[in-house]
ZADO-1210 file (C-alpha; in nm, 4 decimals, padded with zeros to 6 digits):
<atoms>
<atom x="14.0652" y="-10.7395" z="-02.6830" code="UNK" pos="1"/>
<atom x="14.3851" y="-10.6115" z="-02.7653" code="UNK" pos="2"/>
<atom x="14.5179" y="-10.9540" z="-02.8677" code="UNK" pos="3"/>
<atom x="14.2191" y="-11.0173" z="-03.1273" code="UNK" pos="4"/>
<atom x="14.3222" y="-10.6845" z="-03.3045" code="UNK" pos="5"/>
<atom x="14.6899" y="-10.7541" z="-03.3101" code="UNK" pos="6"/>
<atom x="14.5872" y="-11.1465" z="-03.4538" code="UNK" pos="7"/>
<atom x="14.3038" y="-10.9770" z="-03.6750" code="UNK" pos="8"/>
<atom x="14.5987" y="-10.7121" z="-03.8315" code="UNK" pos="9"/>
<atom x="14.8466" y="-11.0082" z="-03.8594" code="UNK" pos="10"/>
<atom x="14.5711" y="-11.2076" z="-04.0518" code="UNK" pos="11"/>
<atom x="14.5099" y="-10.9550" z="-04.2759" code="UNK" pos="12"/>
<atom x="14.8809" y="-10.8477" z="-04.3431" code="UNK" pos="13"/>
<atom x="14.9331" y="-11.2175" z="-04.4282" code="UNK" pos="14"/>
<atom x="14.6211" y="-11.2238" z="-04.6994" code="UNK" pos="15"/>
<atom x="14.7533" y="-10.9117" z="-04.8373" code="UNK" pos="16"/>
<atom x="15.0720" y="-11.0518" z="-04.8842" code="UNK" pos="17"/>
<atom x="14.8874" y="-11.3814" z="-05.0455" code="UNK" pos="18"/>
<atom x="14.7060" y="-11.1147" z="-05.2546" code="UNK" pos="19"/>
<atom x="14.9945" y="-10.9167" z="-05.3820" code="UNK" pos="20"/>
<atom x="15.2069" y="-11.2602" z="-05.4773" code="UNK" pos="21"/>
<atom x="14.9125" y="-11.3833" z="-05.7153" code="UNK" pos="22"/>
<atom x="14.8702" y="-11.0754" z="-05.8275" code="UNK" pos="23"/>
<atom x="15.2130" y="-11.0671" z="-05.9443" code="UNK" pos="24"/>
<atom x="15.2574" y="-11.4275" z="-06.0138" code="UNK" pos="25"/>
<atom x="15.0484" y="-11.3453" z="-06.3216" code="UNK" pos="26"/>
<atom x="15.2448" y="-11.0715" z="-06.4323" code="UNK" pos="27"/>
<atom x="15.6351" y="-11.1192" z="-06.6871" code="UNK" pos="28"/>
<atom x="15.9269" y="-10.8938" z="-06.6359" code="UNK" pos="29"/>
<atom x="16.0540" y="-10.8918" z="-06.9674" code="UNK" pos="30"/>
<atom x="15.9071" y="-10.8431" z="-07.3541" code="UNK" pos="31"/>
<atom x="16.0851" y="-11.1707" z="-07.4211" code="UNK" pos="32"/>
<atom x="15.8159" y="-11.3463" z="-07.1360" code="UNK" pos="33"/>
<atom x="15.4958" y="-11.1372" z="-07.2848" code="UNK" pos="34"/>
<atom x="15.5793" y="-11.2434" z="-07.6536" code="UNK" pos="35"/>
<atom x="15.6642" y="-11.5916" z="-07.5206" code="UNK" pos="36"/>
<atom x="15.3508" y="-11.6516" z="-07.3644" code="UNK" pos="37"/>
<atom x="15.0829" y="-11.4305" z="-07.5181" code="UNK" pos="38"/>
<atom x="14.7689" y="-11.5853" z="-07.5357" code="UNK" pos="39"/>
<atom x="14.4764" y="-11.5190" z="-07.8066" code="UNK" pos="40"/>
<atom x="14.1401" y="-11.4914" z="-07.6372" code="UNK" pos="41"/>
<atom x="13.9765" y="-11.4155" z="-08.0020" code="UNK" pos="42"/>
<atom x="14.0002" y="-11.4666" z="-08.3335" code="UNK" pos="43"/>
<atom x="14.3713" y="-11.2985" z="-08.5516" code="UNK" pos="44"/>
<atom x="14.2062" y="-11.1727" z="-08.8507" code="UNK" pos="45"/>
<atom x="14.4590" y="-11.1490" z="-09.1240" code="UNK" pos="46"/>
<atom x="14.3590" y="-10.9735" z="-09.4474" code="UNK" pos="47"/>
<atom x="14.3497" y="-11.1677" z="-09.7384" code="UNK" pos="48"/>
<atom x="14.5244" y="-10.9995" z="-10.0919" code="UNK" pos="49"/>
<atom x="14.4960" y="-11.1935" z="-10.4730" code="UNK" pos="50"/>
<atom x="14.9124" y="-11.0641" z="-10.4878" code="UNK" pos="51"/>
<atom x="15.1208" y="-10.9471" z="-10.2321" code="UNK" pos="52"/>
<atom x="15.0424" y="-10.6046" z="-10.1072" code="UNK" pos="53"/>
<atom x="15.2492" y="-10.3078" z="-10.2597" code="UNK" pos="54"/>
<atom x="15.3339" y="-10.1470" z="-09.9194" code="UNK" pos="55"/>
<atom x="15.4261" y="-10.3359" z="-09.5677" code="UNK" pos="56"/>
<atom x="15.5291" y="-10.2702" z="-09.1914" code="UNK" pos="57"/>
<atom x="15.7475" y="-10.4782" z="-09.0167" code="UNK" pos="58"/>
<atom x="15.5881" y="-10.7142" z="-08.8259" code="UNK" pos="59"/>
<atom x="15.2614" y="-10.7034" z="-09.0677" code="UNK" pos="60"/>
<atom x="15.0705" y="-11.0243" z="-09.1651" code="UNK" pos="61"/>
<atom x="14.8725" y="-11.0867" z="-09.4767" code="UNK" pos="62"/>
<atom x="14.7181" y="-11.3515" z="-09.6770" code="UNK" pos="63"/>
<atom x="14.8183" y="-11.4389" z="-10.0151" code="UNK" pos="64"/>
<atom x="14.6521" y="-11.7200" z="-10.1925" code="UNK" pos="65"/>
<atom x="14.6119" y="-11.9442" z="-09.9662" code="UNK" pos="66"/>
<atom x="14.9720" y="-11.8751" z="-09.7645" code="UNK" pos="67"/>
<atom x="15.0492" y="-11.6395" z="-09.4912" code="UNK" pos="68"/>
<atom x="15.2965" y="-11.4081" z="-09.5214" code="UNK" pos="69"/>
<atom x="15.4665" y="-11.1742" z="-09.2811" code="UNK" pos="70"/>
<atom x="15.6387" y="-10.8383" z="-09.4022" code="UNK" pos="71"/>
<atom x="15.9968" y="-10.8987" z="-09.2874" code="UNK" pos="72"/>
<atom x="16.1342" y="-10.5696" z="-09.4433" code="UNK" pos="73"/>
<atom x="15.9876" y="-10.2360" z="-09.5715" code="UNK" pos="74"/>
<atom x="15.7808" y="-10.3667" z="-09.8779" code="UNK" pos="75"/>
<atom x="15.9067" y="-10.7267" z="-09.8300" code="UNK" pos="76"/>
<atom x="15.7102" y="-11.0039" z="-09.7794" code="UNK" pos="77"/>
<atom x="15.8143" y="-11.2973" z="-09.6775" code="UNK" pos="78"/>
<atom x="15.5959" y="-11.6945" z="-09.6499" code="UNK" pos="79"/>
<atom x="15.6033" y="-11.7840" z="-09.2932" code="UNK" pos="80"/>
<atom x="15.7087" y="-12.1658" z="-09.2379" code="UNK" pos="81"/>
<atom x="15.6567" y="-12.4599" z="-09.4688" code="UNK" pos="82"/>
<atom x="15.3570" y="-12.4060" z="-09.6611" code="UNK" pos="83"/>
<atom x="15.2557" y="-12.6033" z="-09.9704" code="UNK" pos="84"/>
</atoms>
């Protein structure tokens, strides 16, 4: 009886330890990886302005006529890629 509890603990160290590495596997290290790999599960909706908006964060992402913009700068927008 002994022996089934010792295999029974050693099973269920090993699935723990199968657990834990998928649990992980799933997980970055670094804000480099997160950015990298980020993944929209909905919709990004961007606010749409007839002129670019007066004041901006860093980082912030509006629609003007048609283009996207991103504010690069305090107050400073900036058209992201190509666009005609």
């Amino acid at each position: 009886m002994e022996n089934d509890l010792t295999l029974q603990v050693t099973e269920l160290k090993r699935q723990l330890e199968a657990l834990t590495s998928a649990y992980y596997a799933n997980n970055f290290t670094g804000s480099q990886d997160i950015i990298k790999y980020t993944r929209f599960n909905s919709r990004l909706k961007v606010p749409s302005y007839s002129s670019d908006a007066s004041v901006g964060e860093i980082g912030e992402i509006i629609e003007v006529g048609g283009k996207l913009k991103i504010c690069t700068s305090a107050n400073t927008w900036t058209t992201v890629g190509n666009q005609s």
